[in-house]
C-alpha positions as CSV (number, residue, x, y, z in Angstrom):
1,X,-58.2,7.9,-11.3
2,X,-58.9,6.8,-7.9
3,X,-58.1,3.1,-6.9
4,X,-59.9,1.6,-4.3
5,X,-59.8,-1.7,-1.7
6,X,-62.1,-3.4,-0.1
7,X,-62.7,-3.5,4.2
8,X,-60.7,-6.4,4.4
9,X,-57.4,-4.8,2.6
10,X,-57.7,-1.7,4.5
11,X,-58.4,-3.8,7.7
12,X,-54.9,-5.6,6.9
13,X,-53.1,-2.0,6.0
14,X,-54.6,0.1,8.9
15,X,-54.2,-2.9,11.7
16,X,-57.8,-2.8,12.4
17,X,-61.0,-5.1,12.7
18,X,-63.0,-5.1,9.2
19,X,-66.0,-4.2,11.7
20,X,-64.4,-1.1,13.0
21,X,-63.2,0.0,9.1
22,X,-67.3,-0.6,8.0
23,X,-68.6,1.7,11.3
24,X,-66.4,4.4,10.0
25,X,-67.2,4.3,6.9
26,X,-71.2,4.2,8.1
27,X,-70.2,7.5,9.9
28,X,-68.9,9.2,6.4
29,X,-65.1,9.1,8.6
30,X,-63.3,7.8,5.6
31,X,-63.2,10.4,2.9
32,X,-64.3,9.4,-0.5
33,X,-65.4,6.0,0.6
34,X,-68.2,4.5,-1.5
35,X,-70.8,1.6,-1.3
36,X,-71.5,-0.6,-4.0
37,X,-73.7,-3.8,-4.2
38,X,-73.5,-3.9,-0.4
39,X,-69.7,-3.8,0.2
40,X,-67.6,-1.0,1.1
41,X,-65.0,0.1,-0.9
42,X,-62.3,2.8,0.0
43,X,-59.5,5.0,-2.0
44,X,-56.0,3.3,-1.6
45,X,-54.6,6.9,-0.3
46,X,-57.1,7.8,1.9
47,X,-55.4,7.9,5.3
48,X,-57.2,6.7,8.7
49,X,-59.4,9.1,10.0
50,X,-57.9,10.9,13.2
51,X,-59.3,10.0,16.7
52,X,-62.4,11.6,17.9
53,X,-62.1,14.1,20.3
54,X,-64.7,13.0,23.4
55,X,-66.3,15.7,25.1
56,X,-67.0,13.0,28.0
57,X,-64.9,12.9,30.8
58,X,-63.8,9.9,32.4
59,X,-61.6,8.8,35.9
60,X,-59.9,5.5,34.3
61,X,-57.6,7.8,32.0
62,X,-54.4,6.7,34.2
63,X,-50.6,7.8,33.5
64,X,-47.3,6.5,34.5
65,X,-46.7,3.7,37.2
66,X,-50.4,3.0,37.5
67,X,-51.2,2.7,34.3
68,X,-48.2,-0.2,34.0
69,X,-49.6,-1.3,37.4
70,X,-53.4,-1.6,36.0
71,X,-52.5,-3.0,32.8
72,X,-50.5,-5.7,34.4
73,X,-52.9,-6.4,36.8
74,X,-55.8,-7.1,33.4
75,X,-52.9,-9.5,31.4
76,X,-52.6,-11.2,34.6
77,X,-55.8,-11.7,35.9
78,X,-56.4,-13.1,32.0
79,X,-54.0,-15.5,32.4
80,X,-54.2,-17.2,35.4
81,X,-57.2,-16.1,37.0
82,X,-57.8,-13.2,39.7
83,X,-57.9,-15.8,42.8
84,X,-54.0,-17.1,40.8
85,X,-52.7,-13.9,41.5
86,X,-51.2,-12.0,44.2
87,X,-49.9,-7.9,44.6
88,X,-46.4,-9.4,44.7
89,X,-47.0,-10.4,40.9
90,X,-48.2,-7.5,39.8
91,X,-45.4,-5.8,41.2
92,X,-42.8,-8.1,39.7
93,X,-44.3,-7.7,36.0
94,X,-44.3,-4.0,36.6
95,X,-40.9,-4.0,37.7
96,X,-41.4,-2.5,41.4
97,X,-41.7,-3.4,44.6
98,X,-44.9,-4.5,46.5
99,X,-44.8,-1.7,48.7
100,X,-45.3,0.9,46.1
101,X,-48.5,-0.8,44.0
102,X,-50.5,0.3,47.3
103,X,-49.4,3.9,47.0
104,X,-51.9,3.9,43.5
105,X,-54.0,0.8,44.7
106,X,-55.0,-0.3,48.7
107,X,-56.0,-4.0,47.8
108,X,-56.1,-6.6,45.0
109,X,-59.9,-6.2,45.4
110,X,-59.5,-2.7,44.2
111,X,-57.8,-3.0,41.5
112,X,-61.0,-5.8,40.1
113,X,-63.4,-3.2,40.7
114,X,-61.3,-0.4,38.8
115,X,-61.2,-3.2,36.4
116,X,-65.2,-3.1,36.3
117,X,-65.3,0.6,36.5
118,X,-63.2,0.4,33.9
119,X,-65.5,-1.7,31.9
120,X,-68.8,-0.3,32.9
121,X,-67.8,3.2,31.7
122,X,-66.0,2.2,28.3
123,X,-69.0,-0.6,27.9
124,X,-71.7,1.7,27.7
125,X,-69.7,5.2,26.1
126,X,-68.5,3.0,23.4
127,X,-71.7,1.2,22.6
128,X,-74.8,2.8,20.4
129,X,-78.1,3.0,22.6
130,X,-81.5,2.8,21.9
131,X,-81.6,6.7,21.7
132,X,-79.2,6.3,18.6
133,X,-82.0,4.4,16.5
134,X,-82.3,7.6,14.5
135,X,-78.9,8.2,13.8
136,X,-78.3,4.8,12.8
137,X,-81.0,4.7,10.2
138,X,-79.7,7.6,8.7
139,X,-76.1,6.2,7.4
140,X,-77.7,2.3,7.5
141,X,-80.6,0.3,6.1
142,X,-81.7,-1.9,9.2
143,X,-80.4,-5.6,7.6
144,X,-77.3,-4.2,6.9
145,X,-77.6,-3.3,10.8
146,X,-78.3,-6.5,11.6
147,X,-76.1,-8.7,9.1
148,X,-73.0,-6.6,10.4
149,X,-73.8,-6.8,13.9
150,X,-73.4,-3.6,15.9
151,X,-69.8,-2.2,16.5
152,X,-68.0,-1.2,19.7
153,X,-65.6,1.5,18.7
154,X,-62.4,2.0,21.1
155,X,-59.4,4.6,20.4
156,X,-55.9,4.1,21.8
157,X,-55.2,0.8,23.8
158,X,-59.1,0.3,24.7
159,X,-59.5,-2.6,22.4
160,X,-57.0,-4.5,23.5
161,X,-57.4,-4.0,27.2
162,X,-61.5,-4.2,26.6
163,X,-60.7,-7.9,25.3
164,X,-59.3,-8.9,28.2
165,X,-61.3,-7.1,30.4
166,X,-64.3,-9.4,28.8
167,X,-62.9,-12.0,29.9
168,X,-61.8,-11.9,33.0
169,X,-65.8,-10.6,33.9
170,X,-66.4,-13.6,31.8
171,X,-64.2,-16.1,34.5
172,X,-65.9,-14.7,37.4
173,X,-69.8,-14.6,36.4
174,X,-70.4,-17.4,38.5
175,X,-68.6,-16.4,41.1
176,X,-68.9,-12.9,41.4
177,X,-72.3,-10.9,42.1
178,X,-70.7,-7.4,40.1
179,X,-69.1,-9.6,37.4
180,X,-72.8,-10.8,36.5
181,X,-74.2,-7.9,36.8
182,X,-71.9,-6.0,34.4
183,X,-72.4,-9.1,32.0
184,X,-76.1,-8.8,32.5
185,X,-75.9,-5.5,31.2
186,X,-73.8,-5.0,28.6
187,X,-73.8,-8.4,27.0
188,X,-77.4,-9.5,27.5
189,X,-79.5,-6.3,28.0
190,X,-77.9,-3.0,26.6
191,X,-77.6,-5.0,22.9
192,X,-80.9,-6.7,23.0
193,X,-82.4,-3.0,23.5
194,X,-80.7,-1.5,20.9
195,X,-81.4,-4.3,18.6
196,X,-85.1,-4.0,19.3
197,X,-85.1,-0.1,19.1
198,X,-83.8,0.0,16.0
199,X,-86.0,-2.6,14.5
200,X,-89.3,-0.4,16.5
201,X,-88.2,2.4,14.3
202,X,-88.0,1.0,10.7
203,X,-91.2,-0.4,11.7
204,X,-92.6,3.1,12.3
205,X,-91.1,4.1,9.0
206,X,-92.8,1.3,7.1
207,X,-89.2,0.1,6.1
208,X,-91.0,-3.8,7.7
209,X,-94.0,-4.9,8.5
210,X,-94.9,-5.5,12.1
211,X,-93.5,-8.2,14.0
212,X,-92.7,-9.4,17.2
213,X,-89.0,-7.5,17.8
214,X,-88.4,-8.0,20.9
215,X,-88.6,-11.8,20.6
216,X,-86.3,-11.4,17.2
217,X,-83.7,-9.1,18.9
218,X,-83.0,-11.7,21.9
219,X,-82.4,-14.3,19.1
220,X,-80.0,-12.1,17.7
221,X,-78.5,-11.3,21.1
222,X,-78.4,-15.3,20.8
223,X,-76.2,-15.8,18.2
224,X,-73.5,-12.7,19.4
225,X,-73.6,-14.9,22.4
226,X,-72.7,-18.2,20.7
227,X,-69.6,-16.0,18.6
228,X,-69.1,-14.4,22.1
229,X,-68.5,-17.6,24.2
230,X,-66.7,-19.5,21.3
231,X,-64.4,-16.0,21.3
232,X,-63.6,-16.9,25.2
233,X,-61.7,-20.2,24.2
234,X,-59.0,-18.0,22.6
235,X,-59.9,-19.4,18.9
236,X,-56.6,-19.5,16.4
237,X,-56.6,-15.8,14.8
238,X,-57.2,-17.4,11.5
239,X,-60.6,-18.9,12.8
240,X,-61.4,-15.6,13.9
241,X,-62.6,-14.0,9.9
242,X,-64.7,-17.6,9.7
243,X,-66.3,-17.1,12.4
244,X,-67.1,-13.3,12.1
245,X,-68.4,-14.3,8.2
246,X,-70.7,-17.0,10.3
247,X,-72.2,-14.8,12.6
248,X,-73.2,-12.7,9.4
249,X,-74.8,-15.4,7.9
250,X,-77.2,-16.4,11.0
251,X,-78.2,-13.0,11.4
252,X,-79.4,-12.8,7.8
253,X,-81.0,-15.9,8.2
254,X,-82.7,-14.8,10.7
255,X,-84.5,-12.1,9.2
256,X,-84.8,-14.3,5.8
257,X,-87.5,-16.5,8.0
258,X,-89.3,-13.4,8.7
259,X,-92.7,-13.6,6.0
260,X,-93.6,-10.3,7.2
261,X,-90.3,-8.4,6.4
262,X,-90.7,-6.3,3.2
263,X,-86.9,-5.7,2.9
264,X,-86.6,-2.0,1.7
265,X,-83.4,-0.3,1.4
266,X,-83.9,2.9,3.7
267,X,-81.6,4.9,1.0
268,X,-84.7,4.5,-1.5
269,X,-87.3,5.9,0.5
């Protein structure tokens, strides 16, 4: 007899986001896992799924001293600020000397717009776009879609460097015409168009009735914004499941005040 947990256990066990174990589950990754009354639930033995194999290549895949040199460059540029931090720094936390960060970089300056490269590439591989809509509605009714929130999905060390990478673009919006740009894009347009293509289609299937969903995927975009720019105070990590169970709830609520919505599950049509 199989025993099962829910997301959050298997979250705890595997050392990943409860968003990241639902998305897999979405995309059948996680053998034998099961749905019930609109909560995942998934065998005790099953074992992580193993990491995709991309058939997209990609110039940020960096080895060796660089690698240290980039990543130290992102967990400084965090912490004090890219105009708080000098090659000499970098070079101390990567344990060389100055001289040698220019044989892999010529200038602070272009190690920020690896950074952005970095981000721009990873940003948009990672995330769903509108041409996905299909795919989506195939493993997920669209309020599910919505009350979860769409997932970015990393392997290896991309989370954590993608986190900081957020914010640092985050520190210099104001001050920095690429910086906005980036943020323009991923933040503010690429999930508002998603959002809206997704909710085009289950119109066209008759899954809602018609309604304005442009105007109700920017108020969505809203409120990942709000749990976006709380996220950049660096919240205690026990806030953090509050406020991921928070953002839920406004997104339901926002498609509760929709009198047109007729709320069919997609898996009974």
């Amino acid at each position: 007899m199989l025993i099962f947990k829910t997301v959050e256990e298997k979250a705890e066990e595997w050392g990943v986001s409860q968003r990241h174990i639902q998305y897999l589950c979405r995309e059948g990754r996680i053998e034998s896992a099961v749905k019930r009354a609109g909560a995942w639930f998934i065998p005790d033995s099953a074992q992580y799924p193993e990491k995709k194999v991309h058939s997209i290549s990609t110039p940020y895949v960096f080895t060796g001293t660089k690698k240290k040199i980039f990543e130290n460059a992102i967990c400084l540029f965090r912490q004090r600020g890219y105009d708080n931090v000098s090659i000499n720094d970098i070079a101390e936390l990567t344990g060389i000397r100055q001289s040698a960060v220019y044989n892999h970089f010529k200038s602070k300056q272009e190690i920020l717009d690896t950074i952005y490269g970095f981000y721009h590439h990873y940003g948009v591989f990672a995330n769903h776009g509108p041409e996905d809509a299909d795919t989506i509605l195939q493993t997920s009714d669209p309020m599910e879609i919505i009350t979860n929130g769409f997932v970015n999905v990393y392997e290896d060390n991309i989370p954590e460097l993608m986190a900081s990478i957020v914010k640092i673009v985050s520190q210099r919006v104001t001050i920095d015409e690429k910086a906005a740009g980036l943020f323009k894009k991923l933040i503010l347009e690429e999930k508002v168009n998603l959002t809206e293509a997704v909710l085009n289609k289950a119109v066209n299937l008759g899954l809602y009735n018609a309604f304005d969903t442009r105007a109700v995927s920017m108020l969505i975009n809203s409120v990942r914004l709000h749990t976006l720019l709380w996220w950049l105070t660096d919240p205690p990590a026990e806030d953090c499941a509050r406020l991921e169970q928070e953002e839920r709830s406004m997104y339901a609520l926002i498609i509760s005040l929709l009198p047109d919505v007729k709320r069919v599950n997609i898996r009974e049509q």
